[in-house]
N, C-alpha and C positions, 0 to 999 in steps of 0.2 A: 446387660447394661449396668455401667457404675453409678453407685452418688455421683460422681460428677457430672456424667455422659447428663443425669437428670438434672443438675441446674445448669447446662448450657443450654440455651436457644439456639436453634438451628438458624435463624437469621439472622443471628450476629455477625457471622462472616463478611453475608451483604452491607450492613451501613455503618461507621461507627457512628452514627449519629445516637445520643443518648435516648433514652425511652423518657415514654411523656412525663414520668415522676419525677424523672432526674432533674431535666427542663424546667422546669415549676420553680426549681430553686435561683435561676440563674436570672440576673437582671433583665430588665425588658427592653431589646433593643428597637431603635428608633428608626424612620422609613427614610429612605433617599427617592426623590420622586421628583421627575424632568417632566415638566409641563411644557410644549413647543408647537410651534408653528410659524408662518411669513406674518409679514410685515403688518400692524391693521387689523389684527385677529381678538387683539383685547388681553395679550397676556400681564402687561401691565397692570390693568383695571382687576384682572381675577387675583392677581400676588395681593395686591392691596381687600381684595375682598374676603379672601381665606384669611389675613392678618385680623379683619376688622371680627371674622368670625368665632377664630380662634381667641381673639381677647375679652371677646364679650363672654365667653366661658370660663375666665381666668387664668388664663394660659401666658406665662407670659413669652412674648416673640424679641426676635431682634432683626430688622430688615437690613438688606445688606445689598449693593448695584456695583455693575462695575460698568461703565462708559455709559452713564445716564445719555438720554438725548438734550438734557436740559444744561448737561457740562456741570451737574455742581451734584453734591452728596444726597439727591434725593432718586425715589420712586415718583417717577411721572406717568398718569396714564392720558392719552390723548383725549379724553374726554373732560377732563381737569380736575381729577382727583388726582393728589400730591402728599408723600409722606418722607418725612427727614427721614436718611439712612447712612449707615456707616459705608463709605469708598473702600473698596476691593482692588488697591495698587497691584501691581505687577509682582510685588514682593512679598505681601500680602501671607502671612499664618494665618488662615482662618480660627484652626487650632489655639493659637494665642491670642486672637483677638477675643477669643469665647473664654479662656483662665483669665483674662485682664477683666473682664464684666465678675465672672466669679470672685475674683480675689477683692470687687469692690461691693459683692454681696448680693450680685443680681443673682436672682436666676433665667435661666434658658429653658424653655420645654422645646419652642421650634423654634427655627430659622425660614425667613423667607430672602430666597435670591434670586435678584431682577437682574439682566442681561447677561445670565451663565454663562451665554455661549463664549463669552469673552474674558473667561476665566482659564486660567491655567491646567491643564491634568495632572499635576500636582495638586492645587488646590480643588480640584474638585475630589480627589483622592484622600484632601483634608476630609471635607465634607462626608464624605464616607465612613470614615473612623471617627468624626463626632457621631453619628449617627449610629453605627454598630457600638465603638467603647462609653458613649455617655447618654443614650437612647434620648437624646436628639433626632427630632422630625425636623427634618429639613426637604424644602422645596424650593425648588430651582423653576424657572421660568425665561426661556430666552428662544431664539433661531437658531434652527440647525444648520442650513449652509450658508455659506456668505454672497455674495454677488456671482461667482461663481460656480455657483450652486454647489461646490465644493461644503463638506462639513468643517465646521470649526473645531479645531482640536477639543476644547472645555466639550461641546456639545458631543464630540465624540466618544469622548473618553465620559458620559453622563449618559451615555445611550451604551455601556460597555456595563457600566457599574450601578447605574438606578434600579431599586425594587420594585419601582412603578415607569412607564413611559405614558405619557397621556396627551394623543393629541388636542389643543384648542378647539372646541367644536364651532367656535363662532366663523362661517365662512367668508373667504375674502374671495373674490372676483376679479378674474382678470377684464382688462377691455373689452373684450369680446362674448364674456360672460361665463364661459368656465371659470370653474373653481383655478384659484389662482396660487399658487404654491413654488415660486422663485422669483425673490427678492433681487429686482435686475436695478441697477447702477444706471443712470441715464443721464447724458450731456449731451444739450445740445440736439434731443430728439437722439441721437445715439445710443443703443447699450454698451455701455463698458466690459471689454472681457478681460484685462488687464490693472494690474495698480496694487494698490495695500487695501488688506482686510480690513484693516477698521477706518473709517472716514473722519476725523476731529471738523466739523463743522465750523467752528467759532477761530479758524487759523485760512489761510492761504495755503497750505503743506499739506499734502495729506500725509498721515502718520499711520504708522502698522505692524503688527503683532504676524509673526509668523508668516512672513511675505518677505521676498524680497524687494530691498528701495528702488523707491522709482524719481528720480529726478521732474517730472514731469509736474506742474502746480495744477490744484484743483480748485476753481473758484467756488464756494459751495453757494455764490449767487446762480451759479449756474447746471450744478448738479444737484440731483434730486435720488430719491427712489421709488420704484412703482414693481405692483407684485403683477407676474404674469403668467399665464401657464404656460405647461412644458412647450408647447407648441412656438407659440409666439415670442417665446424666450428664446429658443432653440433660432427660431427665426431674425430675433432682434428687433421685432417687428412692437411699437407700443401703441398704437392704433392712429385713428386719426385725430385726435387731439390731444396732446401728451401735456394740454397747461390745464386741463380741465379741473374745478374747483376738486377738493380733495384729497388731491395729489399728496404722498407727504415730501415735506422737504425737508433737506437740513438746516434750514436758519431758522 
């Protein structure tokens, strides 16, 4: 055996991953982590509970929503906790929305982002590289499929890419009493199987991201959404009383 033969390791071959000394040296990167579930689970209320947590420790955050329920630049949770937040456009650099906070002197430790799912794979791909090049913890919070129980691209591309997946543990219920886990479109006592992914309540039109248009108007006096399980979804079936107090609606 040579000097050399004696300072290679035999398991170098298997990983280039550096040894733990190397490591030590290198910055500390930051967690991407998709918090999800249907409709009435409380993800809302927990984004805003992890902010309140993380700043009582001095941490400072920055929240960020894209298609609030409420139509305007906040985190709403249906319980009526409310927090100002920067709007996540279509066009939207998250990347440059976080140098613009920097260059005016803030700093970032985390990020919290409320209705992920309705974010781009691009920008959730931002989200990613704030998180690995500026160890940026960022947490995502949204629904995984839409009315069609289809996934939402953001959502998918955040269950491709997140270091943590975690579902909501607060349980929703369907009519019937199972666990309820598809977020069904209803008009009219009808489920919707057809239409645009995202619903703008506060309009006559519905409008939509990753769908094709549908000519068709949707009055949101008259559309709503109710979580239901696979069963009863599968079925179209919303029980026997579909105006019952609780219900959520879009206006």
């Amino acid at each position: 055996m040579t000097a050399l033969d004696d300072e290679l390791d035999p398991t170098d071959a298997l990983s280039a991953v550096p040894a733990a000394g190397d490591r030590r040296g290198m910055p500390v990167a930051g967690r991407l982590k998709f918090c999800y579930g249907p409709m009435d689970c409380g993800k809302s209320t927990l984004a805003l509970q992890i902010d309140h947590n993380h700043a009582r420790q001095g941490r400072c955050g920055v929240l960020l929503v894209r298609h609030d329920r409420s139509g305007s630049a906040r985190i709403t949770s249906r319980i009526g906790i409310t927090r100002d937040a920067f709007e996540v456009e279509a066009g939207t650099d998250v990347r440059h929305l976080v140098r613009q906070l920097w260059a005016r002197g803030r700093h970032v430790d985390y990020l919290i982002v409320d209705e992920a799912q309705f974010l781009s794979p691009a920008q959730v791909e931002q989200l990613a590289e704030l998180a690995d090049d500026a160890g940026i913890d960022v947490y995502c919070f949204g629904i995984a499929t839409d009315f069609r129980s289809e996934l939402f691209p953001g959502a998918r591309r955040l269950f491709e890419l997140a270091d943590e997946l975690q579902p909501v543990q607060v349980e929703v219920l369907c009519w019937c009493g199972l666990p309820g886990r598809f977020n069904a479109r209803v008009r009219d006592g009808e489920v919707l199987r057809t239409g645009e992914t995202v619903f703008v309540a506060d309009t006559g039109q519905a409008t939509g991201v990753n769908s094709a248009p549908t000519h068709e108007p949707i009055d949101s006096a008259t559309v709503r959404y109710q979580v239901l399980c696979r069963r009863h979804f599968r079925l179209g079936d919303v029980g026997p009383s579909m105006a019952r107090q609780g219900q959520l609606r879009l206006t």
